[in-house]
N, C-alpha and C positions, 0 to 999 in steps of 0.2 A: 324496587317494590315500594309500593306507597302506603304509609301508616294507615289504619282506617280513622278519624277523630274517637276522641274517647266518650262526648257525647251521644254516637252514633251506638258504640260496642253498649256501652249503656243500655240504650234502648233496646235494641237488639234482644240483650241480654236478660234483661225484663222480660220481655215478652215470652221467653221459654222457663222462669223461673215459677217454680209453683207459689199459688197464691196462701196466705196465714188462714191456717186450720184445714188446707188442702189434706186428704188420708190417703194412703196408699197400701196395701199389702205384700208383705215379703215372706217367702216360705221358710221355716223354722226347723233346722236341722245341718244334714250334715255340707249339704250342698244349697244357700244358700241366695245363690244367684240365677239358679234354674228357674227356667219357666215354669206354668201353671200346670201343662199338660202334662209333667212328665211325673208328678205324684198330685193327682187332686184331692185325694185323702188326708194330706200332711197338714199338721197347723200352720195358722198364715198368722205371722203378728201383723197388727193394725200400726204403720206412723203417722203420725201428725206434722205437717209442716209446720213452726212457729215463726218462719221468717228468716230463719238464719240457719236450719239445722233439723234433719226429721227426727223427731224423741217418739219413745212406744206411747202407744195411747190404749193398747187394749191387745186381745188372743183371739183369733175364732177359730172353731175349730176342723174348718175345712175351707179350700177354694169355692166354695156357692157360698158359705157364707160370707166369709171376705168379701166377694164380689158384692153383694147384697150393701155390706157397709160403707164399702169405696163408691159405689157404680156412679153416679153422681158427679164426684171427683175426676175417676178417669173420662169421662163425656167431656168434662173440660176440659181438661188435661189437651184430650185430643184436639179438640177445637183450637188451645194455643199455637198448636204447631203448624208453621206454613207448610201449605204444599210445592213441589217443584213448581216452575213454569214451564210449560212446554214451548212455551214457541221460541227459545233460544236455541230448541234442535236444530242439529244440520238438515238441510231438505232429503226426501227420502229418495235413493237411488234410482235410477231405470231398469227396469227387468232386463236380466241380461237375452241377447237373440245372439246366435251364432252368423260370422260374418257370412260361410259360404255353406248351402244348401247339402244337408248331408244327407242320403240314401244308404237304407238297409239292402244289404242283400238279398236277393228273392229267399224264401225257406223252401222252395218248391225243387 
């Protein structure tokens, strides 16, 4: 297996890191790593990236609002991330046909 350069992991690696003063929303309670959908009513703290580290920056106190504070942020957010390539798929198969000619029985 061959090392990747450490230049390369670098860069790479930038490019998924959020940028200083990027905000994001995490839900506040007991299950803190659930998604948005499954209590939209819960409060969401506000983080702030500063570079090294997300610190609380603020409370709101639902999923629209959070969203409302972040929405911004995550449009980036998504934008950083690449998409697959497709065309490293393998080519897509031939419809299977059966070798020899098969007949129903009459129902008659």
């Amino acid at each position: 297996m061959e090392d990747e350069p450490l230049k390369e992991w670098a860069a790479r690696r930038e490019q998924h890191r959020p940028t200083p003063g990027e905000r994001r929303a995490v839900p506040l309670g007991e299950h803190p790593q659930q998604g948005a959908h499954t209590d939209p009513d819960a409060p969401r703290g506000i983080q702030e990236w500063d570079g090294h580290q997300w610190t609380p920056a603020g409370v709101a106190k639902d999923h629209a609002t959070a969203a409302d504070e972040t929405g911004q942020d995550t449009t980036r957010h998504a934008a950083r991330i690449p998409l697959p390539t497709y065309s490293n798929l393998p080519p897509r198969p031939e419809p299977w046909h059966p070798t020899q000619v098969w007949h129903h029985p009459d129902a008659s």
